[in-house]
C-alpha positions as a Markdown table, in Angstrom:
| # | Residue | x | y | z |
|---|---|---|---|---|
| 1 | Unk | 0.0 | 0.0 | 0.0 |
| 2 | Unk | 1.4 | 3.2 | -0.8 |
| 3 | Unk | 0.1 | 6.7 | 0.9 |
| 4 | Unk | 0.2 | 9.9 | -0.3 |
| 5 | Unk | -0.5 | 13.4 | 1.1 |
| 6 | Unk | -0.7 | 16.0 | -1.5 |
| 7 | Unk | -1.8 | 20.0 | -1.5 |
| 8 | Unk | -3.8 | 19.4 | -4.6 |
| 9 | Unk | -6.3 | 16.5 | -5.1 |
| 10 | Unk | -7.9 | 18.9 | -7.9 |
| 11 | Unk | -5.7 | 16.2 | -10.5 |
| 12 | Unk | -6.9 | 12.8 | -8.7 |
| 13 | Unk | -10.2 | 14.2 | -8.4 |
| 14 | Unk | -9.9 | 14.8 | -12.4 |
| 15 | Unk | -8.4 | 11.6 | -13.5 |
| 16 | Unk | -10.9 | 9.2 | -11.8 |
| 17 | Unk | -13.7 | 12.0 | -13.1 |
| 18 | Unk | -15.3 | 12.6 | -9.7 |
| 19 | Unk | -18.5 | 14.9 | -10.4 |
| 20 | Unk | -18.5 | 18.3 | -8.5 |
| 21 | Unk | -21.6 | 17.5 | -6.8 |
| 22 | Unk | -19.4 | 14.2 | -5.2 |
| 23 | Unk | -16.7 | 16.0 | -4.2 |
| 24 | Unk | -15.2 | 16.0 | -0.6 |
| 25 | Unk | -12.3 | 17.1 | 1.3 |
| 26 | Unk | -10.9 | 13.6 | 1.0 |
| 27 | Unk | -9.5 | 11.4 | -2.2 |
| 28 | Unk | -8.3 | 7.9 | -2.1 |
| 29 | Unk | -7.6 | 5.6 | -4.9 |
| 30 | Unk | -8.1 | 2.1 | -3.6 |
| 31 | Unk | -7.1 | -0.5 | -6.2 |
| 32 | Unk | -8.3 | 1.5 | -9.1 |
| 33 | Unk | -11.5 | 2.7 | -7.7 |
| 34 | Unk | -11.8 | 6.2 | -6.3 |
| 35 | Unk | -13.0 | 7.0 | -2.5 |
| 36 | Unk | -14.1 | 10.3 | -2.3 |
| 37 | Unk | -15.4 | 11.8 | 1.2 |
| 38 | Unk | -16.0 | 9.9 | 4.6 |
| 39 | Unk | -16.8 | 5.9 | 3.4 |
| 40 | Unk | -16.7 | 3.9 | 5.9 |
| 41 | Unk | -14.1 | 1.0 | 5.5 |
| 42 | Unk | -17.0 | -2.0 | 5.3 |
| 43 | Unk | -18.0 | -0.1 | 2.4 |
| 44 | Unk | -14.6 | -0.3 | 0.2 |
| 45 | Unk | -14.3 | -3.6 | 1.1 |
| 46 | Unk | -17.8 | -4.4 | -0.1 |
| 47 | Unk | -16.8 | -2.3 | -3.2 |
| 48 | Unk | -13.6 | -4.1 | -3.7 |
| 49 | Unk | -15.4 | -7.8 | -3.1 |
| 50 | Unk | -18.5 | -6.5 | -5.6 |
| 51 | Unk | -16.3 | -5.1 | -8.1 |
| 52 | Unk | -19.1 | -3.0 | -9.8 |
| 53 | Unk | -18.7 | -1.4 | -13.3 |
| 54 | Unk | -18.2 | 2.0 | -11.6 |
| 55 | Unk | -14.9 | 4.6 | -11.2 |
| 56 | Unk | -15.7 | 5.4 | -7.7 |
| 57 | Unk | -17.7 | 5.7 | -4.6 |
| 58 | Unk | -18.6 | 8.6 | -2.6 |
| 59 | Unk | -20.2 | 10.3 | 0.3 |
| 60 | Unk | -20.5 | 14.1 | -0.5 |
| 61 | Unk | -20.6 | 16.6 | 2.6 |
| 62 | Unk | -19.7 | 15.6 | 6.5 |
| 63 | Unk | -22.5 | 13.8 | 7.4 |
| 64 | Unk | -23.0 | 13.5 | 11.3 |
| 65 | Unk | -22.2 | 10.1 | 12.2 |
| 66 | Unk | -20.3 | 9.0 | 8.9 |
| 67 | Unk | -16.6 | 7.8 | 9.5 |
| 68 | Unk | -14.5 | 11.0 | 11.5 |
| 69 | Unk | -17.5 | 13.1 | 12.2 |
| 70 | Unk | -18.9 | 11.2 | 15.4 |
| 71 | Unk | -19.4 | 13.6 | 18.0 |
| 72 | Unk | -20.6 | 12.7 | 21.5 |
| 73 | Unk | -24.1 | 14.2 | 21.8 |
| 74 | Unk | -24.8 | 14.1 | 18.0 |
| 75 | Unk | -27.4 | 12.0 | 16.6 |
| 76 | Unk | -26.0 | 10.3 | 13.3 |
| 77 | Unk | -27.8 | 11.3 | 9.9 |
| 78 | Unk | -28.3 | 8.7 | 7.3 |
| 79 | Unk | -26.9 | 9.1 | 4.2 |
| 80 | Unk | -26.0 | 7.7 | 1.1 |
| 81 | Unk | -22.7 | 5.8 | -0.7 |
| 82 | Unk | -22.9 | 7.1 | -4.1 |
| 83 | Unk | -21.1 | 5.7 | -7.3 |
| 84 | Unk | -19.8 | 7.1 | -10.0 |
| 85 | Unk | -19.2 | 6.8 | -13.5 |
| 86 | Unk | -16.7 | 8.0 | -16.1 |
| 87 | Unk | -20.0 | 9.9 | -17.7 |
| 88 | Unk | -20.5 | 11.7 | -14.7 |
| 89 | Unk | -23.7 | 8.9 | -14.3 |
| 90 | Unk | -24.8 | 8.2 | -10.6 |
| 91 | Unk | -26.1 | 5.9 | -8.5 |
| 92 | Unk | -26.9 | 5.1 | -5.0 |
| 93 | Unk | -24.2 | 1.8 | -3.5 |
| 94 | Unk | -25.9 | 2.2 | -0.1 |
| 95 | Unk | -27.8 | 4.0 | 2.2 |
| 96 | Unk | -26.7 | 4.2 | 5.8 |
């Protein structure tokens, strides 16, 4: 596994075509597949075991309660996994 931090995701963001509307304040590329935003890990593994026909998932925003943004006294909010295409098509992975 190889990390990377880097200034500028505006180029991994462009490369794996991650629509505006998806994007987050976190990229990862996890074996070819981009993670954009707070996914939690059962998700990418799902991902990776499904393989879909997809360039990435993502969860858009901060959503209380997704992976990071736990805070005591904070009800979680459900949201959605999203996936993404390289023709900017969407589609809901999961809703949590």
């Amino acid at each position: 596994m190889k990390t990377e931090d880097l200034d500028d995701l505006g180029p991994v963001k462009a490369r794996h075509r991650v629509p505006r509307a998806l994007e987050a304040c976190h990229t990862a590329v996890v074996d070819g597949y981009a993670v954009e935003g707070h996914v939690p890990a059962e998700t990418i593994r799902r991902l990776l075991r499904e393989r879909p026909a997809v360039s990435g998932i993502a969860v858009p925003g901060m959503p209380p309660g997704s992976p990071g943004m736990e805070s005591p006294g904070q009800a979680p909010q459900r949201y959605q996994v999203l996936t993404f295409d390289r023709n900017g098509r969407t589609g809901v992975f999961e809703s949590r």
